[in-house]
PAZAPA-4460 file (N, C-alpha, C; in steps of 0.05 Angstrom, whole numbers, plus 32768, in hexadecimal, padded with zeros to 4 digits):
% residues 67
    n_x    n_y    n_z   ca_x   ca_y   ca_z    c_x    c_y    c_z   seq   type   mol
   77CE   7848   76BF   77D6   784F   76A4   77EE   7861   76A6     1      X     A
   7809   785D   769D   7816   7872   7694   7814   7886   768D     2      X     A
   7829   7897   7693   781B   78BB   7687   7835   78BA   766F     3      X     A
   782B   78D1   7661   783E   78CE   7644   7859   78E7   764F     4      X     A
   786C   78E1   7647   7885   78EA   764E   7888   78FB   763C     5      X     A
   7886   791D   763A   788A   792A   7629   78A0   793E   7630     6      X     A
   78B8   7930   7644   78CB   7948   7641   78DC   7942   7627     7      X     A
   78E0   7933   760F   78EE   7935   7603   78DC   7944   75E8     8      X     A
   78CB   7950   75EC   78BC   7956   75D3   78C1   7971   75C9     9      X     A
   78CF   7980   75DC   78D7   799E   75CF   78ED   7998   75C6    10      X     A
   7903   7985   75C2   791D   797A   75BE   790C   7972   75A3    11      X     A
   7902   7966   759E   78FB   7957   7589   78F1   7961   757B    12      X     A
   78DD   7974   757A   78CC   798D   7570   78E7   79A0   7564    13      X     A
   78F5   79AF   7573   7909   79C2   7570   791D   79B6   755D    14      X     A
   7924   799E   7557   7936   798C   754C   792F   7987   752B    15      X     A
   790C   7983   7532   7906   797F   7514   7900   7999   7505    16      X     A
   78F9   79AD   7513   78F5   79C7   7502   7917   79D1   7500    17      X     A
   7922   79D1   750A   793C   79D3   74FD   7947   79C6   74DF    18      X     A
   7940   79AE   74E8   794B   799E   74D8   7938   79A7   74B7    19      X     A
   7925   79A2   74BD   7911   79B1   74A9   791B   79C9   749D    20      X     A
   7926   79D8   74A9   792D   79F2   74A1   7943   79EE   7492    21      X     A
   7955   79DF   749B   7970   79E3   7489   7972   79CC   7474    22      X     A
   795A   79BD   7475   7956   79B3   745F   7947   79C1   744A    23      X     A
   7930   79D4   744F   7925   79E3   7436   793F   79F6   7437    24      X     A
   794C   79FF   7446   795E   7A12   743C   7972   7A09   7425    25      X     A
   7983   79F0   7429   798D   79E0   7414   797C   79E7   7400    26      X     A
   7966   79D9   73FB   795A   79D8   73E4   7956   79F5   73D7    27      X     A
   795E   7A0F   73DF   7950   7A29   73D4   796D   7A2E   73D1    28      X     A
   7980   7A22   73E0   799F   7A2B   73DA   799C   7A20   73BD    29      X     A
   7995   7A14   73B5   799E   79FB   7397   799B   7A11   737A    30      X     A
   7983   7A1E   7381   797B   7A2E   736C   798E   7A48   7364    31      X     A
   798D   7A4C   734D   7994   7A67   7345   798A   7A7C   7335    32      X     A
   7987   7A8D   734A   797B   7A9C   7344   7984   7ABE   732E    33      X     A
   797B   7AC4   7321   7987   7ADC   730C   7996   7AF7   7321    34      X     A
   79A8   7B06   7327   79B3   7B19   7332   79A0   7B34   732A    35      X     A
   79A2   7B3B   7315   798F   7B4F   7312   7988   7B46   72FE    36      X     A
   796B   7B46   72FD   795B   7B42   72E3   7957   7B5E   72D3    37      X     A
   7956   7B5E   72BF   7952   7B7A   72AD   7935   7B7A   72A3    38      X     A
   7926   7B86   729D   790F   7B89   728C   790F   7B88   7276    39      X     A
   7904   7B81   7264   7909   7B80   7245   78EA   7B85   7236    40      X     A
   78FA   7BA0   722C   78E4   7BB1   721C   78CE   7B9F   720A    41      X     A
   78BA   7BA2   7218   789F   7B95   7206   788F   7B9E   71F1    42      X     A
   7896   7B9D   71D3   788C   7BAD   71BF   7871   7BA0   71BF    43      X     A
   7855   7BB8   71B8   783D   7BBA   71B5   7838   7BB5   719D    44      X     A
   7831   7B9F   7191   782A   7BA9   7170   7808   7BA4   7179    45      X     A
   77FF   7BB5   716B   77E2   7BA8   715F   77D6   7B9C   714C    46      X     A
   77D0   7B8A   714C   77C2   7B77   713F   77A8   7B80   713A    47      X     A
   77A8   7B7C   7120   778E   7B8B   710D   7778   7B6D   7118    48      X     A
   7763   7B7F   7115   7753   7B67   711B   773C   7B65   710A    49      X     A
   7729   7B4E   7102   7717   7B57   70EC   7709   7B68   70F2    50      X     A
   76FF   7B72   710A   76E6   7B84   710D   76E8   7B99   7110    51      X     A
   7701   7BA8   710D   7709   7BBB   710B   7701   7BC7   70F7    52      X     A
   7703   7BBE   70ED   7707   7BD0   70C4   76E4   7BC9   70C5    53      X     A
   76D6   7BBF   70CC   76B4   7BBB   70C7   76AA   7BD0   70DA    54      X     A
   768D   7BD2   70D4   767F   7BE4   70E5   7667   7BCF   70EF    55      X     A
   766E   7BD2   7105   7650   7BC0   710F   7648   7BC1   7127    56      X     A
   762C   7BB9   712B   7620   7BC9   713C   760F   7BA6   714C    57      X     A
   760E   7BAF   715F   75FE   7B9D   717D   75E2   7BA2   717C    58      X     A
   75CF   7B90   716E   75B5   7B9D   716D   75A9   7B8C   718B    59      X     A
   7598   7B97   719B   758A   7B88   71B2   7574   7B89   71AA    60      X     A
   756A   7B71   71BD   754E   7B69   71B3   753A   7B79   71AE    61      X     A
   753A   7B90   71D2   752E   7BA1   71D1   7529   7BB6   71BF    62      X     A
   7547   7BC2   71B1   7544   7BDE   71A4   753E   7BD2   718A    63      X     A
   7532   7BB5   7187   7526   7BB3   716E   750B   7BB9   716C    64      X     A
   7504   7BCB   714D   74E3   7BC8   714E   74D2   7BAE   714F    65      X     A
   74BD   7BB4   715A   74AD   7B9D   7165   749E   7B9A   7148    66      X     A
   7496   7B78   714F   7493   7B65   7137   7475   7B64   7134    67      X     A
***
């Protein structure tokens, strides 16, 4: 049986991760990205909600009188 010939496989290995690389690099070159982004002030309003203005209360089973 033949033995498998692996001196060309670090050539080939080394070749395609290269190649790989400067092809995702192309692709991340493509984008544009903002120079400095700024923040932009986020106003809070509150929103009334109905249960606010009510009074109400969580009765549990327990702290009810027994039947």
């Amino acid at each position: 049986m033949p033995q498998l010939d692996t001196s060309t496989w670090l050539i080939t290995i080394l070749s395609m991760m290269i190649s790989l690389f400067s092809l995702i690099q192309l692709k991340f070159h493509k984008y544009t990205y903002p120079t400095n982004p700024t923040p932009t002030d986020l106003k809070t309003t509150k929103q009334p909600t109905p249960w606010e203005s009510k009074w109400t209360k969580i009765y549990s089973p327990l702290s009810l009188p027994p039947q």
